[in-house]
C-alpha positions in Angstrom: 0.0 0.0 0.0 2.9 2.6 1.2 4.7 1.7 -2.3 1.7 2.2 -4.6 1.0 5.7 -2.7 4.3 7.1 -3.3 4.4 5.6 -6.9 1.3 7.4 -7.4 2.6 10.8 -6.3 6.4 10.0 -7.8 8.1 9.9 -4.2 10.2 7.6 -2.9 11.7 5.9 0.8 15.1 4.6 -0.9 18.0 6.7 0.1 19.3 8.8 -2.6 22.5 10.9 -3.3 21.2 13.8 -5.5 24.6 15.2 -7.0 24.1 18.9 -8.9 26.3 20.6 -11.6 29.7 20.9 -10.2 32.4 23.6 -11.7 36.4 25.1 -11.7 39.7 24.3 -13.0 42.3 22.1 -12.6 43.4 23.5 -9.5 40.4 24.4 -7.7 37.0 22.4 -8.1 33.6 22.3 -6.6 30.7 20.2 -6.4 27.1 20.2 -4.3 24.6 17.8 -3.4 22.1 16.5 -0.8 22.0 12.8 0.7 18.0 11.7 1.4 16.1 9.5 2.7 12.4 10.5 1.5 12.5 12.6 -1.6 10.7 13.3 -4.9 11.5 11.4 -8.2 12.3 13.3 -11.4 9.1 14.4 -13.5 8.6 12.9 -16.7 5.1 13.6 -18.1 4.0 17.1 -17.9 0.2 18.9 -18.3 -1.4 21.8 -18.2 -3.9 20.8 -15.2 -3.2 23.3 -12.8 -4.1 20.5 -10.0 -1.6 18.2 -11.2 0.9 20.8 -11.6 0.0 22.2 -7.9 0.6 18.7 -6.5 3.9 18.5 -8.5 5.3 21.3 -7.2 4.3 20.2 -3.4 6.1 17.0 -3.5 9.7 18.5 -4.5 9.4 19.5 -0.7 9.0 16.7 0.7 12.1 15.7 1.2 14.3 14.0 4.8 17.9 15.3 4.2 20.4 13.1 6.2 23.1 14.6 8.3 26.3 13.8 9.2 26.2 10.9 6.4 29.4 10.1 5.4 30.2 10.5 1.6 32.9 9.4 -0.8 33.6 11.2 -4.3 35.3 9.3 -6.8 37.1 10.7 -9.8 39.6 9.6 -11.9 42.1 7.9 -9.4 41.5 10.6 -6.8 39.4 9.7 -3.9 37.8 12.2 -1.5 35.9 11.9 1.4 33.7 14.4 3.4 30.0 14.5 5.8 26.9 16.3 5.0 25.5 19.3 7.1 22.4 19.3 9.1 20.3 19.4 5.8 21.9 16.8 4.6 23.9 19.0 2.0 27.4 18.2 1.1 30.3 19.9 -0.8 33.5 18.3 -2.3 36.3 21.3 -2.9 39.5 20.1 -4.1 42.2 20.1 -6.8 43.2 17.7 -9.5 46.3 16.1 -10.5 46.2 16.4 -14.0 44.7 19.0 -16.0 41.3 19.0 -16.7 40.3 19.0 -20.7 37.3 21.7 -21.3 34.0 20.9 -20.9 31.7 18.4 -19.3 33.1 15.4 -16.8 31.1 12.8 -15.2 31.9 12.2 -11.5 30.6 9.4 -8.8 29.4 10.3 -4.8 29.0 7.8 -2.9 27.3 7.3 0.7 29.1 5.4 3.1 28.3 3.1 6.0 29.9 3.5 9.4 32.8 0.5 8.0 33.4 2.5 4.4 31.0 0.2 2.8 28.7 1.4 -0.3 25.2 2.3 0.6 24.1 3.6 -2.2 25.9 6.3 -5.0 25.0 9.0 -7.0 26.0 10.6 -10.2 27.1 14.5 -11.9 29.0 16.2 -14.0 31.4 19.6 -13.2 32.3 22.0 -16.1 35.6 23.0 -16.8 35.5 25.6 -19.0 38.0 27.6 -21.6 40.0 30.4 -20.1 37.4 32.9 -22.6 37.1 36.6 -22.1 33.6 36.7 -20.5 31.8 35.0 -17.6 28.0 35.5 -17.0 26.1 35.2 -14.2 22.8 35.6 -14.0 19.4 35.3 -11.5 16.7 33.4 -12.9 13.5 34.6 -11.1 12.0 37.9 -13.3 15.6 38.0 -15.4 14.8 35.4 -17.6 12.0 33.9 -15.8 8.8 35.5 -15.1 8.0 34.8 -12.0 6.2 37.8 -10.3 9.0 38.2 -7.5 7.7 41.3 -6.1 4.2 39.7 -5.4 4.1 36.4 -2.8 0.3 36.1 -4.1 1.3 36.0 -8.1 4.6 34.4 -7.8 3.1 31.6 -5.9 0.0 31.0 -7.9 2.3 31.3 -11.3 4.8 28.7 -9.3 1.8 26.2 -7.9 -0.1 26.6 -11.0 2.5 25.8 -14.1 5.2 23.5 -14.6 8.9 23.7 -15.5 7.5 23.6 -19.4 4.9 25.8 -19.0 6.6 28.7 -17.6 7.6 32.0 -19.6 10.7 33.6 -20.6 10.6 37.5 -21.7 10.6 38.1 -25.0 14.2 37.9 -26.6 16.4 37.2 -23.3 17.3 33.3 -24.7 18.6 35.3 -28.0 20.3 37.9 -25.6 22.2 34.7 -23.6 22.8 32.9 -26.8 24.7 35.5 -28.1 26.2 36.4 -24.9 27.2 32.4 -24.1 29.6 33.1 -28.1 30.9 36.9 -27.6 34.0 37.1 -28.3 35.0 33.7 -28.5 33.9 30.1 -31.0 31.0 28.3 -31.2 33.4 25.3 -29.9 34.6 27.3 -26.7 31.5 29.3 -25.3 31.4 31.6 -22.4 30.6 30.5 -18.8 26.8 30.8 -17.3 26.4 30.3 -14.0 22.8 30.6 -12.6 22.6 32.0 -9.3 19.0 32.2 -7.5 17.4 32.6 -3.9 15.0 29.6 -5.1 16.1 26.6 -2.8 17.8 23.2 -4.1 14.2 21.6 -4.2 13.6 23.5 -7.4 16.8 22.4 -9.2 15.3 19.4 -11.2 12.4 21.9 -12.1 14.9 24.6 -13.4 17.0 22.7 -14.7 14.3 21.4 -17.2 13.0 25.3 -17.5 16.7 25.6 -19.3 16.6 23.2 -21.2 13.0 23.0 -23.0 13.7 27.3 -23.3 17.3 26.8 -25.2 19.1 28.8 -22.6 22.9 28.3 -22.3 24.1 24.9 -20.4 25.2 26.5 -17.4 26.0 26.0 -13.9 23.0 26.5 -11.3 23.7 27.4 -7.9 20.5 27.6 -5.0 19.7 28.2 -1.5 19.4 26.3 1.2 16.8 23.5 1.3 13.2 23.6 2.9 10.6 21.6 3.7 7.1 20.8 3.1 5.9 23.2 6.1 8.0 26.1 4.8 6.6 25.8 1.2 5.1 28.9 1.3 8.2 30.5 2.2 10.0 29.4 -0.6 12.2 32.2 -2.4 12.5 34.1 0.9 15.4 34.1 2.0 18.2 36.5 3.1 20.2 37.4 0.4 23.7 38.0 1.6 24.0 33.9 0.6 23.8 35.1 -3.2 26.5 37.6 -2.8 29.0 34.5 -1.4 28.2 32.4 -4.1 28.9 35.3 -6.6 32.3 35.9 -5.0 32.9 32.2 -4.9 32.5 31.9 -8.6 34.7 35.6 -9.6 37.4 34.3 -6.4 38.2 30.5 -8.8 38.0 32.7 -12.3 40.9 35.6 -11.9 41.5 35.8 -15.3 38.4 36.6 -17.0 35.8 39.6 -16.4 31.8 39.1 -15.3 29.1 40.3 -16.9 25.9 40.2 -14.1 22.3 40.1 -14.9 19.4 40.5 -12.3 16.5 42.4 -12.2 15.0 45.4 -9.7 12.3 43.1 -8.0 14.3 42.3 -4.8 18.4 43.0 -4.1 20.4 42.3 -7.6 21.1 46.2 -8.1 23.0 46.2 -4.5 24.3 42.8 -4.5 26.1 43.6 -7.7 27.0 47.1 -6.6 28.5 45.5 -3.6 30.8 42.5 -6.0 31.6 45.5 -8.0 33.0 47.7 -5.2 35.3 44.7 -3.8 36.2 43.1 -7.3 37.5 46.0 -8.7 38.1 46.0 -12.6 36.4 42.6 -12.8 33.1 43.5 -13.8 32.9 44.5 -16.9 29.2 45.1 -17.1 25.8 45.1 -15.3 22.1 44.5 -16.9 19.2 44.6 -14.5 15.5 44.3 -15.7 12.5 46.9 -14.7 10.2 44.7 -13.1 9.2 46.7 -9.9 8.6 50.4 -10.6 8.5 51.1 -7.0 12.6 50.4 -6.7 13.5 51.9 -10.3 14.7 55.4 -8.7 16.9 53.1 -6.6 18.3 51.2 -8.9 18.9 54.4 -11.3 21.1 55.6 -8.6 22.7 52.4 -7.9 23.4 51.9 -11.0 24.6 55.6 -12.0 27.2 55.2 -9.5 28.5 52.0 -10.5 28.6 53.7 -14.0 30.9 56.7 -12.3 32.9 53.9 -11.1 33.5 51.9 -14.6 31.2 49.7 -15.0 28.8 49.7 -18.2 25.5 49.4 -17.1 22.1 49.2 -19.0 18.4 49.6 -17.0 15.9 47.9 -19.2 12.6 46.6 -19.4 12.8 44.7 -23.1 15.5 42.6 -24.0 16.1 44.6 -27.7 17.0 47.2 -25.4 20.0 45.1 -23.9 21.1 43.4 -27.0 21.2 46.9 -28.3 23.0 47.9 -25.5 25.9 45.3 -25.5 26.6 45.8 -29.2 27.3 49.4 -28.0 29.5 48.5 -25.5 31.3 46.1 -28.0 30.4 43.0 -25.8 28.4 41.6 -29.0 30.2 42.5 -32.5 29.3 41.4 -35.9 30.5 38.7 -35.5 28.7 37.4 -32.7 25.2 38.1 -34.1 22.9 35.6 -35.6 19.8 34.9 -36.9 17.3 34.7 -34.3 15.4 31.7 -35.9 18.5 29.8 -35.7 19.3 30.7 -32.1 15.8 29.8 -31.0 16.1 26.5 -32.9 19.3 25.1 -31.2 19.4 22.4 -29.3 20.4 22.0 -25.4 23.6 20.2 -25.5 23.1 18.3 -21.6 
């Protein structure tokens, strides 16, 4: 009876090592994940019942993290070993003994009994990627995503009402990252995206498939903390000084290349990126943040006038045209990098 009722919602009791996209170089590397014991099972058929969809989105929070589980990562013919936190998350930082070749690498965690033996094991892939010119990073909620941020009452009904294939992107932001992911560099050696979000780790699966059915550059996603089922309705509140340290994390393993930073006005992007500006001098090339609140668009004028004063390019907009156009005149897209739109839409996901 138990097994047939969590077949029927897609949830399972089996202990699971959920591994996310890890990143870096040769000589500094990093990679996430949770250990569980109850959690939800990837989605695989998708409607547009707004019931089904509601009960979908419930069950990625039910989850029973495991603490202090040992774990074991294997790669290559390294071996490291480390425990999760209270929430049963775990991270693996270390450096390889060889260099790395660019792009996508497949790596094994496994969980670990109290005598080393296998429990069970989980597996992800880290990107390495080419020493380009450009990094991006970019929030997801109202950048690329609609999501109604500065509303609880919208963003939840949009959130508990669609799925990860229903969902919106603004008009022309995919062509925007398309072209951003190739400035200045080949279609073989694209730019890094990393995705940085107040949405918690139970989302991941969900935005994750968001990405990929809306032909936005394979990138790097990294969340908050994990909740669950009783603070559902709390989810995307958080305190956002944890976005600025995973934006410095990401500029702090990078040194050689400058960021570009995309956000929009709806919560703290214009002064988190004011702030990574102001200690990482030099580094940020650029700034974009999207006009979704009008009640913080004198703020984020100013904010954004006196990053200007201080360097850094910076466009306010509330279409994407108006920040394509914009990075063409700062020479972050030339003529070479543009493309037909048709064909940028059309591309695949390559992950």
């Amino acid at each position: 009876m138990k097994t047939a009722i969590l077949k029927r919602f897609r949830l399972t009791d089996k202990t699971t090592v959920k591994v996310y996209r890890g990143f870096g170089h040769a000589h500094h590397l990093l990679l996430y994940g949770h250990v569980f014991t109850f959690s939800s099972i990837p989605r695989q058929r998708y409607t547009h019942n707004w019931l089904i969809n509601f009960f979908s989105l419930i069950r990625l929070f039910f989850v029973k993290p495991i603490p202090r589980a040992r774990v074991r990562m294997k790669w290559e013919n390294q071996v490291f070993y480390t425990e999760t936190e209270l929430d049963g998350f775990f991270k693996f930082e270390w450096s390889a003994d060889q260099e790395i070749s660019f792009g996508w690498h497949e790596v094994k965690v496994e969980l670990l009994d109290i005598n080393d033996e296998v429990i069970t094991s989980g597996t992800g892939i880290f990107f390495v990627p080419h020493s380009t010119q450009y990094g991006f990073i970019s929030d997801i909620d109202d950048t690329f995503l609609i999501s109604h941020s500065a509303s609880i009452f919208k963003r939840l009904y949009v959130l508990f009402t669609h799925n990860a294939r229903s969902r919106k992107t603004f008009n022309d932001v995919v062509y925007h990252y398309q072209l951003l992911s190739l400035a200045h560099t080949k279609e073989s050696e694209p730019n890094p995206f990393f995705y940085v979000s107040s949405s918690e780790w139970n989302l991941y699966d969900y935005i994750v498939e968001f990405a990929r059915v809306n032909h936005l550059p394979p990138g790097i996603f990294l969340l908050n903390q994990i909740k669950r089922w009783y603070q559902i309705f709390k989810t995307g509140k958080t305190k956002h000084s944890g976005k600025f340290v995973r934006i410095v994390r990401i500029l702090e393993m990078f040194p050689h290349q400058r960021f570009v930073l995309l956000g929009d006005s709806s919560q703290q992007d214009p002064y988190i990126y004011a702030s990574i500006a102001e200690k990482f001098q030099g580094k940020i090339h650029a700034v974009y943040i999207r006009d979704v609140f009008e009640k913080n668009s004198q703020k984020t004028k100013e904010t954004l006038l006196r990053l200007e004063q201080a360097g850094v390019a910076c466009c306010f907009y509330k279409n994407s045209v108006e920040a394509i156009a914009h990075s063409r005149k700062i020479a972050l897209l030339g003529p070479e990098d543009v493309k037909n739109q048709n064909e940028v839409r059309g591309q695949s996901y390559k992950l």
